[in-house]
C-alpha positions in Angstrom: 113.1 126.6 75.8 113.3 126.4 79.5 116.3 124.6 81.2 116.2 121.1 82.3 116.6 120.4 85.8 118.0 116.8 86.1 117.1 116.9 89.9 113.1 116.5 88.4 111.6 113.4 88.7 110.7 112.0 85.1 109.4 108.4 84.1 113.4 107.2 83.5 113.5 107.1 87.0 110.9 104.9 88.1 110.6 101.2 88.7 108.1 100.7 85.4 107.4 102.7 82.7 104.1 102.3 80.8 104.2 100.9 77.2 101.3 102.6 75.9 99.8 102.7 72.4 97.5 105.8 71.5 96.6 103.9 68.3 95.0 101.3 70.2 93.0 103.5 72.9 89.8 104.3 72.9 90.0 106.6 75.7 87.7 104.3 78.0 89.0 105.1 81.3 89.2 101.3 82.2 92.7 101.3 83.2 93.0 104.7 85.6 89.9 103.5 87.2 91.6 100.5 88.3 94.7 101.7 89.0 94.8 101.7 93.1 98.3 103.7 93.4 97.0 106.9 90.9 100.3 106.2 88.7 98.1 107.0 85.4 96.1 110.3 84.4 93.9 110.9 81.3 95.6 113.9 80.0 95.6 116.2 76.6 98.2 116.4 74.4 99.1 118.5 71.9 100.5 117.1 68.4 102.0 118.7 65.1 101.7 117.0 62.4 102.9 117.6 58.4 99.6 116.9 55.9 99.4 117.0 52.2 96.1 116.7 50.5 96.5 118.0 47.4 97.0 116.6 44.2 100.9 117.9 44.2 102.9 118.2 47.1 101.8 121.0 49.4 102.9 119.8 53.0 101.3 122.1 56.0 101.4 121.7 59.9 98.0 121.1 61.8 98.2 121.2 65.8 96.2 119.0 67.5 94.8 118.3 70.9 93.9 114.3 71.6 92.9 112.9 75.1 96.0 109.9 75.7 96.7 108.0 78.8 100.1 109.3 80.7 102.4 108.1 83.6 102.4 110.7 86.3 106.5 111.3 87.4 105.9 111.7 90.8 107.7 108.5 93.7 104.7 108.8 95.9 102.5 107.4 92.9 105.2 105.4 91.3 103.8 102.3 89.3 104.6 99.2 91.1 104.2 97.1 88.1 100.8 95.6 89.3 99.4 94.8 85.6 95.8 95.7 86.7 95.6 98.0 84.0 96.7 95.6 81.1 94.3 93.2 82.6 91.2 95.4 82.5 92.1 97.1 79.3 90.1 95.6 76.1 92.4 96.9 73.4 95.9 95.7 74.6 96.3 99.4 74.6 98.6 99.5 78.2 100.9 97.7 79.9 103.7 98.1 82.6 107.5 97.4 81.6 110.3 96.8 84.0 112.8 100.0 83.8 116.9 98.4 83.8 117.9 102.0 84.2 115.7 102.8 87.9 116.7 105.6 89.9 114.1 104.9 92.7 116.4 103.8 95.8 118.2 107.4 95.2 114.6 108.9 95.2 112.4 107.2 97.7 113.9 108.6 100.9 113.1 112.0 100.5 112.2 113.9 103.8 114.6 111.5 106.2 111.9 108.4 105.9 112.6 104.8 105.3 111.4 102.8 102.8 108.6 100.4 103.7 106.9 97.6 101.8 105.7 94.5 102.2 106.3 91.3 100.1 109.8 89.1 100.7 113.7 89.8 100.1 114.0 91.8 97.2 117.5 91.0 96.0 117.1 89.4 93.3 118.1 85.5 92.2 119.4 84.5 95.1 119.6 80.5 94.4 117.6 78.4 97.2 119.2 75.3 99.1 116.2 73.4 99.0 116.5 73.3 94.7 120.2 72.1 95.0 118.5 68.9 97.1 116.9 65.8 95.3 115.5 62.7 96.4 118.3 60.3 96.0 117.5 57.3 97.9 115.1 55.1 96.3 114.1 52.0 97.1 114.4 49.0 95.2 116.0 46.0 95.2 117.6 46.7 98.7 113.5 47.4 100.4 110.5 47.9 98.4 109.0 51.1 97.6 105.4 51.8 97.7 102.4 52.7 95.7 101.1 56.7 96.0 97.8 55.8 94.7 97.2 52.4 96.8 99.4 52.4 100.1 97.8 53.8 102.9 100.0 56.7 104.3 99.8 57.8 108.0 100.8 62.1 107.5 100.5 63.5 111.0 103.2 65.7 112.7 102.6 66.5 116.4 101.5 69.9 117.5 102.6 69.5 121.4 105.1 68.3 123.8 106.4 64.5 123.3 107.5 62.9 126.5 109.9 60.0 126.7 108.7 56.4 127.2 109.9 56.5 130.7 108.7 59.9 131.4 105.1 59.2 131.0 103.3 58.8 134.1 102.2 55.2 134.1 101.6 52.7 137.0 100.7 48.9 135.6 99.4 46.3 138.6 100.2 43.4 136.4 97.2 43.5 134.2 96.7 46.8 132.8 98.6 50.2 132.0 96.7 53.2 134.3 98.1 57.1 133.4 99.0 58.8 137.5 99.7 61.8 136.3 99.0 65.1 134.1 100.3 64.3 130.9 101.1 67.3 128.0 98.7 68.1 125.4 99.4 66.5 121.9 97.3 67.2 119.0 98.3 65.4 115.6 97.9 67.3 112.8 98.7 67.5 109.0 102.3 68.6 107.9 101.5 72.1 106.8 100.2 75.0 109.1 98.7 77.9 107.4 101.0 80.9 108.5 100.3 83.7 110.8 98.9 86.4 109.0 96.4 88.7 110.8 93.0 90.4 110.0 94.3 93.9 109.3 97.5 92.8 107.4 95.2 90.7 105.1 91.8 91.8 104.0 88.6 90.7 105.8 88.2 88.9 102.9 90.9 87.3 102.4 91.3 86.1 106.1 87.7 84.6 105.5 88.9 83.2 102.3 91.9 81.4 104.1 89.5 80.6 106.8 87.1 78.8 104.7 89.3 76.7 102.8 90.9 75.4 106.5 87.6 73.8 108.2 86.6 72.8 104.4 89.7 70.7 104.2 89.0 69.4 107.4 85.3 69.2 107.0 84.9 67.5 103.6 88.3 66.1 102.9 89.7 64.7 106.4 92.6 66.7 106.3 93.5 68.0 109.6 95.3 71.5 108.1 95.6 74.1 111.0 95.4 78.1 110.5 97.6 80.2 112.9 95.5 83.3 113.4 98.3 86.0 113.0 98.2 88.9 115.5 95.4 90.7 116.2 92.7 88.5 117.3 89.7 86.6 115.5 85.7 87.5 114.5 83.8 87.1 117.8 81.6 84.3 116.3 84.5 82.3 114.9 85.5 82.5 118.7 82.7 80.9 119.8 82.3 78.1 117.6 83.0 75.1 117.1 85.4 75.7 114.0 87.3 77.3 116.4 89.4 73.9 117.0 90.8 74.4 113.6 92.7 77.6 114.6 96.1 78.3 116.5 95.5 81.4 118.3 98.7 83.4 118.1 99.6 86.3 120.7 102.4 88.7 119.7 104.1 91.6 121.3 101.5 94.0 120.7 98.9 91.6 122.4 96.5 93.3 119.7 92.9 91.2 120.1 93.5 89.3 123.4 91.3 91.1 125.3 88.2 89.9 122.9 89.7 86.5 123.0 89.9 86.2 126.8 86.5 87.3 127.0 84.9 85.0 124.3 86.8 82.1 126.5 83.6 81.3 128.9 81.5 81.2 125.6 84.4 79.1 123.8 82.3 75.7 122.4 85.7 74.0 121.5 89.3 74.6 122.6 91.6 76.6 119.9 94.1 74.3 118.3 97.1 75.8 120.2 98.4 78.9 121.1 101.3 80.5 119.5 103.5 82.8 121.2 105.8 85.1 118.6 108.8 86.0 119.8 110.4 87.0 116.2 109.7 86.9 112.2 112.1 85.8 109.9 111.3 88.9 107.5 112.2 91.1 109.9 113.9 89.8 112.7 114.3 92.1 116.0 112.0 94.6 114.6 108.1 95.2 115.7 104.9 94.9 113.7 103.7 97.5 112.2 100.4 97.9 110.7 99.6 101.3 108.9 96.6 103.4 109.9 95.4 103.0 106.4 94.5 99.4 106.6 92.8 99.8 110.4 89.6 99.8 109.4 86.9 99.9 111.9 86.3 95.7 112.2 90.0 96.1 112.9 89.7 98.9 115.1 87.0 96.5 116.8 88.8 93.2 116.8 92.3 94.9 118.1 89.9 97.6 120.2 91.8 100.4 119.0 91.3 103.7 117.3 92.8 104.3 113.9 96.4 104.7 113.7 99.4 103.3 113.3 99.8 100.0 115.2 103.1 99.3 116.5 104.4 96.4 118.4 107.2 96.2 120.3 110.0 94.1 119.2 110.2 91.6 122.3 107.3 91.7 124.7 107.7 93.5 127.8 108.7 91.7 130.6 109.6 88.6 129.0 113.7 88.8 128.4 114.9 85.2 128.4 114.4 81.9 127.6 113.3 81.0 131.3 110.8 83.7 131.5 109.4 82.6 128.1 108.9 79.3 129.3 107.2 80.6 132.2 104.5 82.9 129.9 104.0 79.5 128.4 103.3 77.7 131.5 101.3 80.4 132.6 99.0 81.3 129.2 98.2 77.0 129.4 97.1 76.7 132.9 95.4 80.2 133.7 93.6 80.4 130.1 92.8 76.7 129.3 94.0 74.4 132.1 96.6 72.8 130.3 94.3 71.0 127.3 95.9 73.4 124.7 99.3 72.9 123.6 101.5 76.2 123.4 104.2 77.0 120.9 106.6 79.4 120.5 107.8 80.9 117.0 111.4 83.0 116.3 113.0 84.1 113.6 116.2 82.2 112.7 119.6 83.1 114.0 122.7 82.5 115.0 121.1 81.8 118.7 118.4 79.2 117.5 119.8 76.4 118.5 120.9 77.6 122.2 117.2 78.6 122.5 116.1 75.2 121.5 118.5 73.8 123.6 117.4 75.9 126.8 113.6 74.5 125.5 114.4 70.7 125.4 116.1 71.0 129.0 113.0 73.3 130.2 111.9 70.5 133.6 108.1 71.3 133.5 108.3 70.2 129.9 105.7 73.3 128.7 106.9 74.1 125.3 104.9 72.2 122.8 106.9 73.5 119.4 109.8 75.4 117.9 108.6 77.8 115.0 111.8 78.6 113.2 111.3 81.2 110.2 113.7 82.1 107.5 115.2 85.4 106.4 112.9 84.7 102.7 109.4 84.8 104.6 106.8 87.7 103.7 105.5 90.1 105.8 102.6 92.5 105.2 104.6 95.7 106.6 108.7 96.1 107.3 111.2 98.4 106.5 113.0 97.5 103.2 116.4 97.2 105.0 115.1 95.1 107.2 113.5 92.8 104.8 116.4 92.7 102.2 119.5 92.6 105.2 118.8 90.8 108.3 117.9 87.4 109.1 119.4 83.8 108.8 118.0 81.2 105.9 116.0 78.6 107.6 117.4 75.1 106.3 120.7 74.7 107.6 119.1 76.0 111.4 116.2 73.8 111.3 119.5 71.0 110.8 121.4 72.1 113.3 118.6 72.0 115.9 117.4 69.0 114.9 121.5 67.5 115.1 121.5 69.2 118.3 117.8 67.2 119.6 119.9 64.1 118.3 123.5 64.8 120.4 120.7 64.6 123.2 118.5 62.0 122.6 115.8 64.2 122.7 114.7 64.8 118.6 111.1 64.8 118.9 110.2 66.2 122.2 109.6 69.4 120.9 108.1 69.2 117.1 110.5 71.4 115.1 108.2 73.7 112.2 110.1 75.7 109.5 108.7 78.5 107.4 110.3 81.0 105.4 110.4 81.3 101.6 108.6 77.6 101.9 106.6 76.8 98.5 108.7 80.3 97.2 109.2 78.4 93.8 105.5 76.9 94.2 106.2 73.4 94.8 105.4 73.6 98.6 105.5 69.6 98.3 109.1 69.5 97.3 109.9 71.4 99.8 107.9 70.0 103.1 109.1 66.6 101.9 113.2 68.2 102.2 112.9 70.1 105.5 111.1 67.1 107.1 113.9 64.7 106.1 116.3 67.2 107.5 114.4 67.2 110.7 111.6 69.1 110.8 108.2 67.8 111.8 105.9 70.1 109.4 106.5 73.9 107.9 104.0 76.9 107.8 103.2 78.4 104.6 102.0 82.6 104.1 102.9 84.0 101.1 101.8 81.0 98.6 98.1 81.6 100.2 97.7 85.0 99.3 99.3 83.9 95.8 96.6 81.3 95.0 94.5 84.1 96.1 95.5 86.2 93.8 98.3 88.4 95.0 100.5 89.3 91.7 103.6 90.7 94.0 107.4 88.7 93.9 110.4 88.7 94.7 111.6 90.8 91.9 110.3 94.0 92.7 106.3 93.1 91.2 104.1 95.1 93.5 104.6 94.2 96.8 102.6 97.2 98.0 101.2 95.4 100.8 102.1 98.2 103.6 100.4 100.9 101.5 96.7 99.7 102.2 95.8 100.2 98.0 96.4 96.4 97.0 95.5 95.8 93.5 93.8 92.6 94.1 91.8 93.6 97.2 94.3 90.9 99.6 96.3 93.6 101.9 93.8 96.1 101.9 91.2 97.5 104.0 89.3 99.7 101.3 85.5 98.4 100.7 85.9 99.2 97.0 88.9 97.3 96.3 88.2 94.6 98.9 85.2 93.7 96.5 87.9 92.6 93.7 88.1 89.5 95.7 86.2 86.2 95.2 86.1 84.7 98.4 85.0 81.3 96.9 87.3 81.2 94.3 89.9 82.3 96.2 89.2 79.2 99.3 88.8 76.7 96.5 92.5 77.5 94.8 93.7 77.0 98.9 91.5 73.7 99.0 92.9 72.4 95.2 96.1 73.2 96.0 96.8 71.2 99.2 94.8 68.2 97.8 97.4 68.6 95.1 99.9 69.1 97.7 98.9 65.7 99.7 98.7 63.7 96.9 102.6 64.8 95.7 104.1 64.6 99.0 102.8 60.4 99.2 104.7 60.6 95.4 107.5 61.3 97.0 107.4 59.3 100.5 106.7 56.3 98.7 109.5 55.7 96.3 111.9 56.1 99.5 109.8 53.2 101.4 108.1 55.3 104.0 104.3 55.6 104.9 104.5 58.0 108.1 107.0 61.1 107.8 110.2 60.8 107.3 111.6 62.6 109.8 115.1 63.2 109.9 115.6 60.8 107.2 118.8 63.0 105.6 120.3 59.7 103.9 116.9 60.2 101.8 118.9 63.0 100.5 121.7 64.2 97.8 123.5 67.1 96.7 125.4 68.3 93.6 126.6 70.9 95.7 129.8 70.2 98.6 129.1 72.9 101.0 125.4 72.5 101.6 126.6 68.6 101.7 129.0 69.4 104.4 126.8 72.2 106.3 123.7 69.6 106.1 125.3 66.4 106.7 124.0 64.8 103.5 125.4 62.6 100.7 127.6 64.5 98.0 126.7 63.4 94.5 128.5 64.3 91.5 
């Protein structure tokens, strides 16, 4: 018998093993046909066996050779717990089980690489803030509260710069009020901004999916739900139509697609939304995007006009350094590109420094920046190095409060519309949690991840798939292959979006109306309560007990 070499690589090491039931096979070929990451193989194996078969005890061996299904023991095609085979599989023959005993973080940085994925933080149960929060205030006797299904609610957050009543440039002759001067653009939208996630991170697909369910949501249902367009650029024809007010246009440190969009502007039959300028994202804060040559197809390569290969970006843009120089990008992407009828935004990851940026913004005398995008160390990404994705970055509540407290100190909460993202909707009740953040001061959040959920993404927080970076997604969401692309419905995946955020509308008035308020109630912490005495203390908000 030869040795064993406990350096080898065997099942017991990886992630998930595969419960598998020969009994139960019929050797179809369902489930290694739709396994993307080649973790299964249809192998021969050979069995002994004791028979007896004649009328007194006369046991014998027989060898056989039967086709079974097996896990291949190899990190690079490591089952990531996906399911897709126990889904396709008609017998209930197959299925992935989590492995307690793992040995994959000693394994998976052979040959001096890091580990990359996508997904969120990985470490585990990490209890949120937001689920430690309740609505405690209701009213009563004390101020009446009001009916969900009947009252008329006014939910608009401002996407824009908000100027003081004394700021505004107006000259009255006695009779009427008459505007003198250049005012900031303001566009009131709904609460919730679909997040940033680009063509090339996400599938053509499912981009269109996401697509689709925005201007049908704004279309059909009157609800005025914006999509950021992630970096990367947009489809020439989405460009130059009129759906195109629906969309935030964001440019990033890679300025991947901008060329295509400044050349679409002459042709441009409505102005974007807005324009939003990343600085940082919470998942991986001061690190670049990265997007894999796998997944840069060529309607990438033509959208980004690049070849295929890896796509890097920097992690801060060249040549912009500081708050003042940002503001001056800002001032300059609004009046060069659309003469000052777009509002522009500007979105970091959160940190210890948020609040002296947001400081720096409020004081900022030509008044350009038209909104704060803070997101939290729990947001997704489609590509980052695991170390960054599990260790760096700051949880979004308690800095959205602090800015907000900050606004406050000044007299200036409001000016700039605070939006916070990160690990939003994580628990799927994106209502809840909109409904919390706004009465701690934000205006609105961004959701990501939860969109590629109701689209069918199977990866979590516990280790499930998150094989975004790799370019083989399961489902067809985070991947540029034609043949696994196909596994996605796009109408079935833009109606989940659409049910969802009626569903979403319709819980946040349930929860606006018991505390008395028809329009968002911003800032409105005494709404609030805790169980918990340090997020009390750290939020400002009412210990309960």
């Amino acid at each position: 018998m030869e040795a064993v070499k406990v350096q080898d690589v065997s099942v017991n090491d990886l992630p998930w093993k595969l419960q598998y039931s020969s009994e139960r096979c019929t050797m179809c070929g369902s489930c290694v046909a739709a396994c993307t990451f080649n973790a299964i193989e249809a192998v021969m194996e050979r069995r002994s066996v004791t028979v007896s078969t004649g009328h007194q005890p006369d046991p014998s061996q027989r060898h056989l050779a039967i086709p079974v299904i097996k896990q291949r023991a190899a990190v690079a095609n490591a089952c990531v717990g996906c399911g897709m085979c126990e889904k396709v599989c008609p017998n209930n023959a197959i299925k992935p089980v989590r492995n307690p005993d793992s040995r994959i973080n000693y394994l998976n940085r052979s040959g001096g690489a890091t580990v990359k994925r996508g997904g969120r933080n990985n470490l585990g149960n990490n209890e949120r803030t937001l689920d430690k929060i309740v609505v405690g205030r209701i009213s009563q006797m004390t101020d009446p509260a009001l009916d969900s299904e009947r009252h008329t609610f006014d939910i608009l957050a401002p996407f824009g710069r908000v100027l003081l009543p004394h700021e505004l440039p107006l000259t009255s002759d006695g009779n009427e009020l008459t505007l003198s001067g250049h005012t900031p653009p303001v566009n009131w939208i709904y609460p919730v901004i679909f997040s940033d996630m680009s063509i090339g991170a996400l599938s053509t697909r499912a981009w269109e999916a996401v697509a689709i369910a925005t201007a049908y949501l704004n279309e059909k249902h009157k609800l005025p739900v914006r999509m950021s367009s992630g970096e990367g650029g947009m489809p020439i024809k989405l460009l130059r139509s009129e759906y195109l007010k629906y969309m935030i246009l964001q440019i990033a440190s890679g300025h991947f697609g901008w060329n295509r969009i400044v050349q679409a502007m002459p042709h441009m039959q409505a102005d974007p939304a807005g324009i939003l300028i990343k600085i940082g994202q919470g998942a991986k804060p001061g690190d670049g995007g990265l997007l894999p040559a796998a997944k840069v197809s060529k309607p990438v390569q033509s959208i980004r006009g690049v070849p295929k290969a890896d796509l890097l970006s920097p992690p801060n843009h060249q040549g912009l350094y500081s708050i003042e120089e940002s503001v001056q990008k800002m001032f300059m992407s609004m009046n060069a590109a659309f003469k000052f009828r777009v509002p522009v935004a500007i979105k970091c990851a959160a940190s210890a420094t948020s609040v002296s940026v947001y400081n720096n913004l409020l004081r900022d005398p030509y008044k350009i920046c038209g909104g704060f995008f803070l997101d939290g160390i729990q947001g997704g990404t489609g590509a980052a190095n695991e170390v960054s994705l599990d260790h760096t970055g700051h949880p979004v509540v308690s800095k959205t409060r602090e800015c907000y407290l900050a606004a406050v100190k000044q007299g200036r909460q409001g000016q700039i519309p605070l939006w916070a993202g990160g690990g939003l909707g994580l628990t799927g009740n994106a209502a809840a949690d909109a409904f919390k953040m706004i009465c701690l001061g934000a205006n609105g959040i961004f959701l990501g991840k939860i969109l590629i959920q109701l689209c069918g993404c199977v990866g979590n927080e516990l280790g499930r798939c998150n094989a975004c970076n790799t370019g083989n997604c399961p489902a067809g969401i985070c991947t540029q292959n034609p043949r696994l692309v196909k596994r996605l419905d796009i109408d079935k995946a833009a109606q989940n979006i659409v049910d969802y955020m009626l569903a979403l509308d319709s819980e946040l008035k349930k929860l606006m109306a018991p505390v008395g308020n028809s329009s968002l109630p911003v800032g409105r912490s005494d709404a609030l309560v805790t169980t918990d005495r340090a997020i009390a203390d750290k939020l400002a908000i009412q210990y309960v007990c």
